[in-house]
N, C-alpha and C positions, 0 to 999 in steps of 0.2 A: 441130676437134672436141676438145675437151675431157671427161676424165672425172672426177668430185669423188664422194669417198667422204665419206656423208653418216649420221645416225644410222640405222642399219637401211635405208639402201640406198644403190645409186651412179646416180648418176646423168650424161647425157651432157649438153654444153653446145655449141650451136655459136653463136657470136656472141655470148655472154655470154643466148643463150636457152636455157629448158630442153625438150630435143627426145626425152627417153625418161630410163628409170627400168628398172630393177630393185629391188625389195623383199622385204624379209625379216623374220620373227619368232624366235624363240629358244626352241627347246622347253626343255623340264624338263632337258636333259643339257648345256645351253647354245651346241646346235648348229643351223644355219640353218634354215629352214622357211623355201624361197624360193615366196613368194604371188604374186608378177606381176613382169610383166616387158610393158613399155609402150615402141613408139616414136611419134613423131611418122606420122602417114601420109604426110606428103610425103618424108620421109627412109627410108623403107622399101624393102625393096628392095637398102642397102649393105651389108649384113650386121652391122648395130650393134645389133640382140637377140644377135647370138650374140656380139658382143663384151661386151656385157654380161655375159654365160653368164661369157663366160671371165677377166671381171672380178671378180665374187663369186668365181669357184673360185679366184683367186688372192688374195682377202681372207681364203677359208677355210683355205688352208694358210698362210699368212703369222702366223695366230688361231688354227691349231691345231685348226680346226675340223670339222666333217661338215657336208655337204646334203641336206636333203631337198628333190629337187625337186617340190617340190607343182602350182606354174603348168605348164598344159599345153606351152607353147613350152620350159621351161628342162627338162620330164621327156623329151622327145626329146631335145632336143640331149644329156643324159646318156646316153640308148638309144644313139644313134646315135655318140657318140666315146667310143673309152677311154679319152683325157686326162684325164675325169673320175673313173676308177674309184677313184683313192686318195681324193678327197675325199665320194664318196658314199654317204648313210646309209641303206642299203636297210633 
């Protein structure tokens, strides 16, 4: 598996296919508005949405930036770990 960080989002690759995404927008303070967050159905299941989670929140502190998790699956995984608390913009 491969991950490639792409314009406003990262995406996963396995075999030079694309198997899931996270994506993002940029509010007015130039901080992430994470919109969805997508895997493959057959790859589901290995915990590669929350590697994704934990891919944007290391693009956002690497950018200096804030989260807002707007997508249903990336506002849990916020709720549920504190790893996330330094980059998220309540």
């Amino acid at each position: 598996m491969e991950f490639k960080e792409e314009a406003q989002r990262i995406v996963i690759f396995d075999e030079g296919n694309e198997i899931g995404e996270i994506t993002w927008i940029f509010d007015d303070a130039g901080d992430l508005v994470v919109e969805h967050t997508r895997v493959d159905g057959t790859y589901r299941g290995q915990g590669l949405a929350g590697k994704l989670v934990e891919k944007v929140a290391e693009y956002a502190r690497r950018e200096e930036k804030k989260i807002v998790p707007v997508c249903s699956y990336a506002k849990k995984e916020f709720e549920r770990k504190s790893d996330y608390a330094d980059v998220w913009k309540k």
